[in-house]
SERO-4910 file (N, C-alpha, C, O; in steps of 0.05 Angstrom, whole numbers):
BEGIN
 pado doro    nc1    nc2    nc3   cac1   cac2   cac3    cc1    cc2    cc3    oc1    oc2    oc3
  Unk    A     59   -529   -415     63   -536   -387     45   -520   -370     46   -495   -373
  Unk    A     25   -532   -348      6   -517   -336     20   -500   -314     16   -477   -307
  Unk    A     39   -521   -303     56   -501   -285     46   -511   -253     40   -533   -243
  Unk    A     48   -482   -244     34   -481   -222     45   -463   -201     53   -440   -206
  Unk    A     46   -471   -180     55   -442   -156     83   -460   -139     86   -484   -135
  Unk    A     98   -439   -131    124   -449   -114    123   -430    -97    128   -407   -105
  Unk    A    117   -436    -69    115   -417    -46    151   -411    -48    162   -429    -61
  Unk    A    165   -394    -40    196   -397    -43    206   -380    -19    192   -362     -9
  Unk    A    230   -383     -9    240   -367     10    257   -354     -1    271   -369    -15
  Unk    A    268   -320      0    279   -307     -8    303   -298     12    294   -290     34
  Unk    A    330   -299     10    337   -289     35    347   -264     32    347   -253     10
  Unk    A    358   -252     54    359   -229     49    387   -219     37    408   -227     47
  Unk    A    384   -198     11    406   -190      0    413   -200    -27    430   -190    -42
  Unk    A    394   -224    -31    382   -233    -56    358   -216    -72    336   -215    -63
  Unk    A    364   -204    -93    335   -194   -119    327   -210   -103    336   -224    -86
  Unk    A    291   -202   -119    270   -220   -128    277   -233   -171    266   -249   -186
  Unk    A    295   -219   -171    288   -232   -199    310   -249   -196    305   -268   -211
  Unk    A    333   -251   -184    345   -274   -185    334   -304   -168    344   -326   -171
  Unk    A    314   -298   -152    300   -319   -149    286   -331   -169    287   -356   -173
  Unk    A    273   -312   -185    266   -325   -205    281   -340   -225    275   -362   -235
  Unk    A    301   -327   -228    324   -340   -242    324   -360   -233    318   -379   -248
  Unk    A    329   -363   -212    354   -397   -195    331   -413   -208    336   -432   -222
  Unk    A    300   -405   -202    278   -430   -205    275   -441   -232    270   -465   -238
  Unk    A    280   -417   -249    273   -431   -280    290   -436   -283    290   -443   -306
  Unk    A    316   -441   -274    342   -450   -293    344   -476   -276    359   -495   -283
  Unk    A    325   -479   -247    324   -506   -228    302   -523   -252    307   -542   -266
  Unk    A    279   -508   -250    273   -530   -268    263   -531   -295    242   -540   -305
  Unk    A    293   -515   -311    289   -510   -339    267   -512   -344    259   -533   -354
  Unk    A    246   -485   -337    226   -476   -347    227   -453   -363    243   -435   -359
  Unk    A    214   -453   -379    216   -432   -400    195   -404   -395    187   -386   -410
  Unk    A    191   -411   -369    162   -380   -369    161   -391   -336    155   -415   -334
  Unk    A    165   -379   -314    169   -359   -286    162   -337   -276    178   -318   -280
  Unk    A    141   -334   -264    141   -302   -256    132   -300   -222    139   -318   -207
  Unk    A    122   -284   -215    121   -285   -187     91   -267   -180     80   -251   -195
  Unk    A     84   -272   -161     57   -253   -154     65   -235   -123     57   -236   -100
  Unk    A     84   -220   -138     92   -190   -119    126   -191   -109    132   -212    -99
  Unk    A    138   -179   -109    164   -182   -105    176   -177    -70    161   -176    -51
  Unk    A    199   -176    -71    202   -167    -42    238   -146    -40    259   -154    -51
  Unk    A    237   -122    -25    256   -117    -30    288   -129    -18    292   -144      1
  Unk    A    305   -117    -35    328   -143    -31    342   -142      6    357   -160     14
  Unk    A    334   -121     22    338   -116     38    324   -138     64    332   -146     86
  Unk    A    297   -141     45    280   -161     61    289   -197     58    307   -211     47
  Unk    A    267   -200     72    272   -233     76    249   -244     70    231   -229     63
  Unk    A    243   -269     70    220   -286     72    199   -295     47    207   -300     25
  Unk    A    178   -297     52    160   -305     28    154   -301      3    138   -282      2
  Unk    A    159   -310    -20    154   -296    -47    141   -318    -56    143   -340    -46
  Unk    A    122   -312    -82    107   -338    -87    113   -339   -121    100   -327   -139
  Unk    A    124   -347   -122    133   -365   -159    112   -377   -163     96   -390   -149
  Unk    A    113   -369   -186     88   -383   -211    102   -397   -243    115   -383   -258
  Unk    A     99   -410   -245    105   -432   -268     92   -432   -287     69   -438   -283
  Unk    A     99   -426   -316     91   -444   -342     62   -430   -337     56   -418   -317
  Unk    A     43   -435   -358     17   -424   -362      7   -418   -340     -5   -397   -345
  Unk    A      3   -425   -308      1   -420   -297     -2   -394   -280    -19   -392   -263
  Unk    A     23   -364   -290     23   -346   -289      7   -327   -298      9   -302   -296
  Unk    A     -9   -339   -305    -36   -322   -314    -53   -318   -291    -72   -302   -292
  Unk    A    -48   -330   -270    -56   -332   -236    -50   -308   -221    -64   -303   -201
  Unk    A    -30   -290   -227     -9   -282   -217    -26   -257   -195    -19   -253   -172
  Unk    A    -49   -242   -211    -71   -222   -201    -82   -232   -189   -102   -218   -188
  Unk    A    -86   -254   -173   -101   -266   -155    -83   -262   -122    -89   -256    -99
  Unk    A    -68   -266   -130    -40   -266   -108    -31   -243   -104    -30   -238    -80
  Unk    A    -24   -226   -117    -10   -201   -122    -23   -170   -109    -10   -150   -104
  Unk    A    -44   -172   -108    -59   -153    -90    -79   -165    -66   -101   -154    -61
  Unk    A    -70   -189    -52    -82   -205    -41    -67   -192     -9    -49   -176     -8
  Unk    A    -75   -200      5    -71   -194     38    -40   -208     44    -32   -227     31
  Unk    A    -25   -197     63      5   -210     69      2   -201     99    -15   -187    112
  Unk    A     30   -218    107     36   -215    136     66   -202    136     78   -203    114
  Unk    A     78   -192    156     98   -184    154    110   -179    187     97   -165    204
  Unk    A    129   -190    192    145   -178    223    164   -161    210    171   -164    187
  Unk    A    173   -139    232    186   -113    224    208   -105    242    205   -112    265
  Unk    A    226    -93    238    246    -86    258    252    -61    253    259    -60    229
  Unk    A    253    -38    264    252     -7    259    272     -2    281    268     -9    304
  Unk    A    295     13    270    310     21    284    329     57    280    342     70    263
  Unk    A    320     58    305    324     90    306    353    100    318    369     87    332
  Unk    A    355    126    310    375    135    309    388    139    288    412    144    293
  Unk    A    379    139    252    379    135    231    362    133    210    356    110    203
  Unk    A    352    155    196    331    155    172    346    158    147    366    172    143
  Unk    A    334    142    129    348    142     99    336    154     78    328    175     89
  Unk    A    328    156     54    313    171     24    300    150     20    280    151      5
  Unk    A    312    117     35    283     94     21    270     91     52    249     77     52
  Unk    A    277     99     73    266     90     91    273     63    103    266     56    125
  Unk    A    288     48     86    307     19     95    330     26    100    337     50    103
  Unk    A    352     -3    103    374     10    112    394      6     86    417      4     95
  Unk    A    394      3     59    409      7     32    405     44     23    420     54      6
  Unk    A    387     56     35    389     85     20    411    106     48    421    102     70
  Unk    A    410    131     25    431    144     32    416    159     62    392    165     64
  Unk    A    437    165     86    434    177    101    421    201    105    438    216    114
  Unk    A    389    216    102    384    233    110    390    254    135    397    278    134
  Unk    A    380    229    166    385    248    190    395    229    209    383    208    207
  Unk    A    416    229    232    423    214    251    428    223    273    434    247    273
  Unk    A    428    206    305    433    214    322    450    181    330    454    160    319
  Unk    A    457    198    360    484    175    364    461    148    382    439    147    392
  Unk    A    479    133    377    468    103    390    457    112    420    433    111    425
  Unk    A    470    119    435    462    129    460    432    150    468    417    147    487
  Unk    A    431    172    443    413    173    448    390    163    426    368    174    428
  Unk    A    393    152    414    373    130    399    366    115    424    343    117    432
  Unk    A    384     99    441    372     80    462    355     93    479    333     82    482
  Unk    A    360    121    495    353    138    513    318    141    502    300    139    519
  Unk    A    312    146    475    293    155    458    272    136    463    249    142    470
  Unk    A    284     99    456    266     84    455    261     71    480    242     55    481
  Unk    A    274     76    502    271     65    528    243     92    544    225     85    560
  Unk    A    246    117    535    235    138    549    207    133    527    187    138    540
  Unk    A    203    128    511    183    137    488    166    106    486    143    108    477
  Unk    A    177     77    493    170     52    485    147     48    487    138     33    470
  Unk    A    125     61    511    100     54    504     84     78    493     60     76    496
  Unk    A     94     99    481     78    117    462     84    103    439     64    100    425
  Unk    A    111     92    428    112     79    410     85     56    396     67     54    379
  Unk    A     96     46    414     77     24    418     55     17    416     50     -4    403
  Unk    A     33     31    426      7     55    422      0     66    394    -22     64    383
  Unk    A     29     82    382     19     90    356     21     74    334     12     81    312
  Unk    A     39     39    342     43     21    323      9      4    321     -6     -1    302
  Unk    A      6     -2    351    -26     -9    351    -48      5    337    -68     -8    327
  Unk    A    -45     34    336    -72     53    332    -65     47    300    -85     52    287
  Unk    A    -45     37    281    -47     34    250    -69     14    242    -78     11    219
  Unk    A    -73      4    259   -102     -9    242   -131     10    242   -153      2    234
  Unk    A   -124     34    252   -150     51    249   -135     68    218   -150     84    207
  Unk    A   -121     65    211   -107     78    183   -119     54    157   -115     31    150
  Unk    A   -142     86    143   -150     73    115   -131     78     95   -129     63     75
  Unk    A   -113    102     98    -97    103     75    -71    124     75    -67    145     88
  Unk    A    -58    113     59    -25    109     53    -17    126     31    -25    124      8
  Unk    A     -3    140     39     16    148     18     49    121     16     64    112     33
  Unk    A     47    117     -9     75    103    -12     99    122     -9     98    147     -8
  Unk    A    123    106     -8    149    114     -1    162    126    -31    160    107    -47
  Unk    A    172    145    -41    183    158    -59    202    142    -64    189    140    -85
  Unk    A    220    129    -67    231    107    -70    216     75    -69    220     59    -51
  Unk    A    194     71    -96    175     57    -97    172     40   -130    171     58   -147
  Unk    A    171     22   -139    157     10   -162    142     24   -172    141     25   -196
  Unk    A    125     41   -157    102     51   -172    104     64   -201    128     67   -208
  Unk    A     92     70   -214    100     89   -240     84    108   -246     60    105   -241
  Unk    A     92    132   -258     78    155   -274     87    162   -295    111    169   -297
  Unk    A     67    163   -316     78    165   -342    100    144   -351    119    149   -367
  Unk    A     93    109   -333    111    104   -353    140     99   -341    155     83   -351
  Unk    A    147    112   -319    174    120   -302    163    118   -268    146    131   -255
  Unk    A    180     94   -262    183     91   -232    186    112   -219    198    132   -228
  Unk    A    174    112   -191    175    135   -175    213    135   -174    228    153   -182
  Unk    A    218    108   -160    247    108   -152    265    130   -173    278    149   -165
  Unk    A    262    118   -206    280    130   -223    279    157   -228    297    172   -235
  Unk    A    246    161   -221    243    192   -220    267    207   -193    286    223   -196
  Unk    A    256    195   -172    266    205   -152    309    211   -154    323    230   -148
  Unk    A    317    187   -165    345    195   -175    350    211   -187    372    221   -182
  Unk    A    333    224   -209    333    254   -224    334    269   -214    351    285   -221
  Unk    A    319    275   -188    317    301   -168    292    299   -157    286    305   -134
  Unk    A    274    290   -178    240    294   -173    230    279   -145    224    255   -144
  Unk    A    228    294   -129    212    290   -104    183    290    -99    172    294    -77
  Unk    A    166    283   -131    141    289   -123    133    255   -116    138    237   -132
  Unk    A    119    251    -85    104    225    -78     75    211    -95     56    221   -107
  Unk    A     84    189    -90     69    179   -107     36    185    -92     33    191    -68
  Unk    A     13    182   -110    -10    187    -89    -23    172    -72    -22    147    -75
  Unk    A    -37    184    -53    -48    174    -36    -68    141    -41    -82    140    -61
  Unk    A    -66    117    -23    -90    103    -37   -103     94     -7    -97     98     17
  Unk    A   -120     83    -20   -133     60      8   -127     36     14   -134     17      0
  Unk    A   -112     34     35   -103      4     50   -117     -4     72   -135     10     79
  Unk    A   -110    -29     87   -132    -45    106   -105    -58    120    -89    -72    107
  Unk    A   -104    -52    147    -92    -58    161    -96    -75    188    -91    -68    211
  Unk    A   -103    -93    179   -119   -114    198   -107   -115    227   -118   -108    248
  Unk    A    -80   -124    225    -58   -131    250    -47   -109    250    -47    -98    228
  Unk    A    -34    -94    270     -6    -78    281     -4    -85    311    -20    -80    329
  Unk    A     26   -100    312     21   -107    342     49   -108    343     64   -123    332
  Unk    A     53    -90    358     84    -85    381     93   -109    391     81   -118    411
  Unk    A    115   -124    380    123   -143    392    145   -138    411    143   -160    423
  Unk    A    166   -126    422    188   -123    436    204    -98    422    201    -90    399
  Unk    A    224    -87    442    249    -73    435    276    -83    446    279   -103    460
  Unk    A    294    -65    439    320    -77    450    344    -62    436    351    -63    412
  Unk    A    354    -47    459    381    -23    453    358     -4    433    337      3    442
  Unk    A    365      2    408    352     16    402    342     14    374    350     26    354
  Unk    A    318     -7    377    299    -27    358    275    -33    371    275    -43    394
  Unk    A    259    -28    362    233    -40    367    223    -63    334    230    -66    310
  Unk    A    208    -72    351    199   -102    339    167   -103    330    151   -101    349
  Unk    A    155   -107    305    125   -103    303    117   -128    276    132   -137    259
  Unk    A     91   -133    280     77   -148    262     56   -132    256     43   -116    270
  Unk    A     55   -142    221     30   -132    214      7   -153    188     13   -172    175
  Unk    A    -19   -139    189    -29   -166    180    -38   -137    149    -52   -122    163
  Unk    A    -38   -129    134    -43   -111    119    -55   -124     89    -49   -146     81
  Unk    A    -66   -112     78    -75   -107     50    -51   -103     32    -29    -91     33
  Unk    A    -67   -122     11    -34   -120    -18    -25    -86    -30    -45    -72    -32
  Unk    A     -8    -78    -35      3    -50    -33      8    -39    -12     21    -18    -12
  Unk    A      3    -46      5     -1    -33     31     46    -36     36     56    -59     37
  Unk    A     60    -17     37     80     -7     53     89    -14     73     72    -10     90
  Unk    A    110    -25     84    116    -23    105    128     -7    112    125      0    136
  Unk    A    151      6     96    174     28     96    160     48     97    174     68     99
  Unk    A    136     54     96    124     72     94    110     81    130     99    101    137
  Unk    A    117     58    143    114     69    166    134     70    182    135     76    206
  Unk    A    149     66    167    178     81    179    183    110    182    193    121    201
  Unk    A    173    121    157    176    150    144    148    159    159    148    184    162
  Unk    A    121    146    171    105    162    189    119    162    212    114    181    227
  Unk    A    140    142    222    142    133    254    153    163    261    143    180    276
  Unk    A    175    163    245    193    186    249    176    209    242    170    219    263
  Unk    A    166    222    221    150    243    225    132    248    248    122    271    249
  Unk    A    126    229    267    102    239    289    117    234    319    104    240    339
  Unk    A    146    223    319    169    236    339    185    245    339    202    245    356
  Unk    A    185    261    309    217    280    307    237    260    312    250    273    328
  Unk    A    247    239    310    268    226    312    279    202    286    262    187    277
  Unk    A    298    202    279    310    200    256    298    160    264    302    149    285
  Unk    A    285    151    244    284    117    244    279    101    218    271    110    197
  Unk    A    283     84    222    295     62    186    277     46    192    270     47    215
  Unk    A    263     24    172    258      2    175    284    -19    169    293    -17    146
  Unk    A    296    -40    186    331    -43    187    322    -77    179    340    -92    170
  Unk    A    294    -88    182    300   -116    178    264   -119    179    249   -110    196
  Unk    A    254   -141    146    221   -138    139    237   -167    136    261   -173    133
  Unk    A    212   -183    137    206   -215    138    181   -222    141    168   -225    162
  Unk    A    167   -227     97    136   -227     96    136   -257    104    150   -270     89
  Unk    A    123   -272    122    113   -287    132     82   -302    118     79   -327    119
  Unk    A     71   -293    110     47   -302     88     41   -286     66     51   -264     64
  Unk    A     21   -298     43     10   -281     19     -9   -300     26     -3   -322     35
  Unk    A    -33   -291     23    -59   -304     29    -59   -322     40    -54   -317     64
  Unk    A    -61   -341     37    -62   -371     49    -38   -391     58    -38   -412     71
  Unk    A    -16   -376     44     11   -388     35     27   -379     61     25   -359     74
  Unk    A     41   -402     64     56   -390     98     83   -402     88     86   -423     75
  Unk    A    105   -381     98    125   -385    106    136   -403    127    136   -400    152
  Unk    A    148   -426    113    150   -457    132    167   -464    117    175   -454     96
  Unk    A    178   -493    134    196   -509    117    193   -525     94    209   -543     87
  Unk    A    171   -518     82    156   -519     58    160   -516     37    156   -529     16
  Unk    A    173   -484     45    177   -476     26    199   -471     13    220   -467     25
  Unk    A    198   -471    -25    225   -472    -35    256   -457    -28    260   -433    -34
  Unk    A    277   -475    -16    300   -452    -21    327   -464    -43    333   -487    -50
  Unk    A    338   -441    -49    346   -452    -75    378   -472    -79    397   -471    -95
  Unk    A    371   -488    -58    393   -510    -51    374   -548    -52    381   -571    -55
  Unk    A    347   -532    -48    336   -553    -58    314   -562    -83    310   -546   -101
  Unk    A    305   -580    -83    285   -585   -108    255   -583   -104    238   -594    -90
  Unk    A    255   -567   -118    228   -557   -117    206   -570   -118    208   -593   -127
  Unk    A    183   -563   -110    148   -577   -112    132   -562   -123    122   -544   -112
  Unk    A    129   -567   -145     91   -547   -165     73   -557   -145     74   -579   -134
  Unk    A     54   -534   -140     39   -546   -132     19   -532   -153     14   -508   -157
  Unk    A      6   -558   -169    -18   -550   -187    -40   -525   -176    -51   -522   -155
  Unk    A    -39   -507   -204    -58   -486   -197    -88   -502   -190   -104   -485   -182
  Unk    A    -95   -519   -190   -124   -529   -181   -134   -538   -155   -157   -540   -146
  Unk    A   -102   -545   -140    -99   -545   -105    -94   -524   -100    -82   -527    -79
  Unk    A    -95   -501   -103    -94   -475    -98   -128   -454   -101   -137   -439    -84
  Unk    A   -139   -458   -124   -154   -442   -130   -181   -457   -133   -189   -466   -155
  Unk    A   -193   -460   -110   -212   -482   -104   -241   -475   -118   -262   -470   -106
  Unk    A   -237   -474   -148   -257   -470   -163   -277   -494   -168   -267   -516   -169
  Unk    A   -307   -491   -173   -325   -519   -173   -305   -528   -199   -292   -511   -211
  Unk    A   -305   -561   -208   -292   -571   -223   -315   -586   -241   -329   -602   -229
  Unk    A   -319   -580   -272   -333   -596   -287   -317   -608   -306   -298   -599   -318
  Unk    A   -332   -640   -310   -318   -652   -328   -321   -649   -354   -340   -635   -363
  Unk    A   -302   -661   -369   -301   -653   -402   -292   -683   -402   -280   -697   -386
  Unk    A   -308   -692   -441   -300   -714   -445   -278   -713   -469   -276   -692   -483
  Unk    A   -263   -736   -472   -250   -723   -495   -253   -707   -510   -241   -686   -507
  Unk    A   -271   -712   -534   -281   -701   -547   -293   -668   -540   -288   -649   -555
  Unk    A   -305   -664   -522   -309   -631   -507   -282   -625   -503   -275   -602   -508
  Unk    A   -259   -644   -493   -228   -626   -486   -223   -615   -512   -222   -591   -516
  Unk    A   -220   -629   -525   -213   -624   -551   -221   -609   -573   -208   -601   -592
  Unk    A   -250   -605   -569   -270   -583   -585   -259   -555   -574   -261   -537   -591
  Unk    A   -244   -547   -538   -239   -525   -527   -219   -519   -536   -213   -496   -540
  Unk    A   -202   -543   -542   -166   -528   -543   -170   -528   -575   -148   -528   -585
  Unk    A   -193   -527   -596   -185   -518   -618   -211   -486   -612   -216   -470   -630
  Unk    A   -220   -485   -594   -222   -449   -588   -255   -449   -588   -268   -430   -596
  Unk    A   -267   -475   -578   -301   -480   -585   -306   -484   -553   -290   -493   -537
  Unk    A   -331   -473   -547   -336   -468   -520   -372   -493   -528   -394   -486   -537
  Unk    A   -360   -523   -517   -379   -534   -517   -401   -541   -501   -397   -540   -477
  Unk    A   -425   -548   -510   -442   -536   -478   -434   -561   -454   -429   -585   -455
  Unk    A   -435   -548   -441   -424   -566   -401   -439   -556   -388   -448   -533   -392
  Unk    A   -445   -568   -372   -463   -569   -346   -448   -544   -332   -424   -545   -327
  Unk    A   -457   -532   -329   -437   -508   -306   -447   -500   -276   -471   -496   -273
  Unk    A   -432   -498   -259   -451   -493   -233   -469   -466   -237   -469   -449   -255
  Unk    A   -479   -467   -221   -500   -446   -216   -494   -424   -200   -512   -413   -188
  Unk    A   -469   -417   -197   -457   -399   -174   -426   -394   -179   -414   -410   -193
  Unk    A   -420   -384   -174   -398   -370   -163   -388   -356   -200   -402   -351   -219
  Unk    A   -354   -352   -197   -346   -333   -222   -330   -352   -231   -333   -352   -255
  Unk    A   -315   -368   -223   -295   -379   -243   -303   -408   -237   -320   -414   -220
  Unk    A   -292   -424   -252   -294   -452   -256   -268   -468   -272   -256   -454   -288
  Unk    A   -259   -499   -265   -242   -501   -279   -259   -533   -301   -275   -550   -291
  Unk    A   -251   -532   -326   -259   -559   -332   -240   -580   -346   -231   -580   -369
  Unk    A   -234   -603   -318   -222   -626   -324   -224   -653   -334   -244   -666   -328
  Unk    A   -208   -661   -348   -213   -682   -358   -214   -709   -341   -218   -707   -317
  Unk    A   -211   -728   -349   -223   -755   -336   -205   -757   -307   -214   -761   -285
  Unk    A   -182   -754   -315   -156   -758   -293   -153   -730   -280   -132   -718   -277
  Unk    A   -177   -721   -274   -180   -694   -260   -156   -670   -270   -145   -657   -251
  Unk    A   -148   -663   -295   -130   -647   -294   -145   -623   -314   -162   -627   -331
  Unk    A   -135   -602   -308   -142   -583   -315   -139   -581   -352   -121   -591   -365
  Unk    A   -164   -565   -363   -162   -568   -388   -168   -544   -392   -157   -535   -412
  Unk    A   -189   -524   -374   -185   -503   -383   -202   -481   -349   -216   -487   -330
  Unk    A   -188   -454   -359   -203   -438   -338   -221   -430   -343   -218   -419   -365
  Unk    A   -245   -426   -336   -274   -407   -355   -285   -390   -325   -285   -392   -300
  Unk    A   -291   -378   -339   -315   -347   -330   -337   -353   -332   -349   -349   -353
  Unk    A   -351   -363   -308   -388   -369   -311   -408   -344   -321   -408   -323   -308
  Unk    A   -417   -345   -335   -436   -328   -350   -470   -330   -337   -479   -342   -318
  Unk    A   -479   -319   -351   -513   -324   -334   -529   -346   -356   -521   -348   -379
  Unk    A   -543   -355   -350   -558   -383   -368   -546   -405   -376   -552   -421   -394
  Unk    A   -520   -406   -356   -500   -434   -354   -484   -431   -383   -474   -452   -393
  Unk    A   -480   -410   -396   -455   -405   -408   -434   -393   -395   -433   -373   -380
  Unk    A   -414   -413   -406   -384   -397   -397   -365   -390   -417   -367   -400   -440
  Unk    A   -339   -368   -407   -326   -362   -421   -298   -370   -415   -289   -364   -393
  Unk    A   -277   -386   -437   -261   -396   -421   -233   -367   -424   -229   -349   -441
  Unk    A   -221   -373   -400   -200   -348   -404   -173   -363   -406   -153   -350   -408
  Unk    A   -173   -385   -406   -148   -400   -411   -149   -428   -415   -167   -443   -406
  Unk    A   -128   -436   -431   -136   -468   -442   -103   -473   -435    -83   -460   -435
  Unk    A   -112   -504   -427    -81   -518   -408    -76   -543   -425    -63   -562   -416
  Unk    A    -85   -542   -445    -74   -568   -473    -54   -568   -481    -47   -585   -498
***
């Protein structure tokens, strides 16, 4: 089964892996995976991948996202969201007092993050060392952060506040944190703040719409070949069939770019290949 991609909506308080769940058991598929997860606190976009298709998954997975944000102070946690345990608090009143007197320094320092090349992640993170999540480390005791990397932060734009929340969008690079600017907000005003509500809005190209899958209704593949707009060469029977027994027969190949797909008569995918130099290619996956 070639599969393909299911933009999906996640809501909040739901895994990511029980999304996955609901989808393969929606459409008894035997192989599901996703290109980047979201945490259960959040809301919005996740992108499901289907059946052979998941071999896609690195294309998506460190690719650019969107995200609106809701940060609310008067309250910092150990994940920087609002599921971890209470670090530091102050009362509602003056949380409000804070963001009404401070709203356009705020504001200012949410804008100036697109001059930020790089990020430390949140100690409560996926990441791994040696093997072991930062997170599981961090339940041991171990407080060492994960390291520094380089991110690209295209958008940061202050959208509104209210009592004591401010409101932000961002257009960022794949890995790139958001909880992680929770844990700067508060370090550069001394004041205790959470990220309380994330809703990713795109993964590259893919938008969050009524489009997209939720798990009350029936789903749409959309073939990996409407997605990954590679030049397309044909194969005739006989060439399909020389590939899916593991023979790379000669084809016309474009003259440019890195990947290619080659379909058979009824335009469907037969295999993925890697353009080489002197119009050999290498295929990296076969869809027979």
């Amino acid at each position: 089964m070639i599969g393909g991609f299911v933009p999906a909506y996640k809501p909040s308080g739901m895994g990511s892996s029980q999304l996955v769940g609901k989808l393969k058991r929606h459409l008894n598929a035997d192989r599901v995976g996703h290109a980047g997860t979201l945490d259960r606190f959040a809301d919005g976009l996740v992108l499901l991948i289907v059946g052979k298709s998941t071999c896609f998954s690195d294309f998506f997975l460190h690719g650019d996202k969107r995200y609106t944000a809701t940060f609310t102070f008067g309250r910092s946690t150990e994940t920087h969201d609002p599921e971890g345990e209470t670090v530091a608090e102050r009362s509602e009143r003056d949380a409000i007092d804070f963001v009404n007197t401070r709203k356009v320094e705020i504001a200012k320092w949410i804008e100036d993050l697109t001059a930020v090349t790089v990020q430390t992640p949140p100690l409560y993170s996926a990441l791994k060392k040696d093997g072991k999540r930062y997170s599981d480390r961090a339940r041991t005791g171990i407080t060492e952060l994960p390291p520094s990397r380089s991110v690209q932060i295209y958008e940061a734009r202050f959208t509104g506040s209210s009592a004591n929340a401010i409101s932000a969008e961002f257009a960022v690079s794949g890995g790139t944190y958001i909880r992680s600017f929770a844990r700067d907000l508060g370090q550069k005003f001394g004041f205790p703040v959470h990220l309380s509500r994330l809703t990713r809005t795109a993964i590259g190209t893919f938008l969050l719409n009524e489009d997209c899958w939720r798990v009350e209704e029936t789903a749409r593949i959309i073939p990996p070949h409407e997605i990954l707009k590679w030049p397309r060469v044909l194969a005739s029977r006989a060439e399909s069939d020389a590939i899916g027994h593991g023979q790379t027969p000669k084809l016309r190949m474009p003259e440019s770019g890195q990947f290619a797909w080659i379909v058979d008569s009824a335009d469907s995918p037969v295999a993925w290949v890697e353009l080489l130099d002197f119009g050999l290619y290498k295929v990296r996956r076969v869809f027979l």
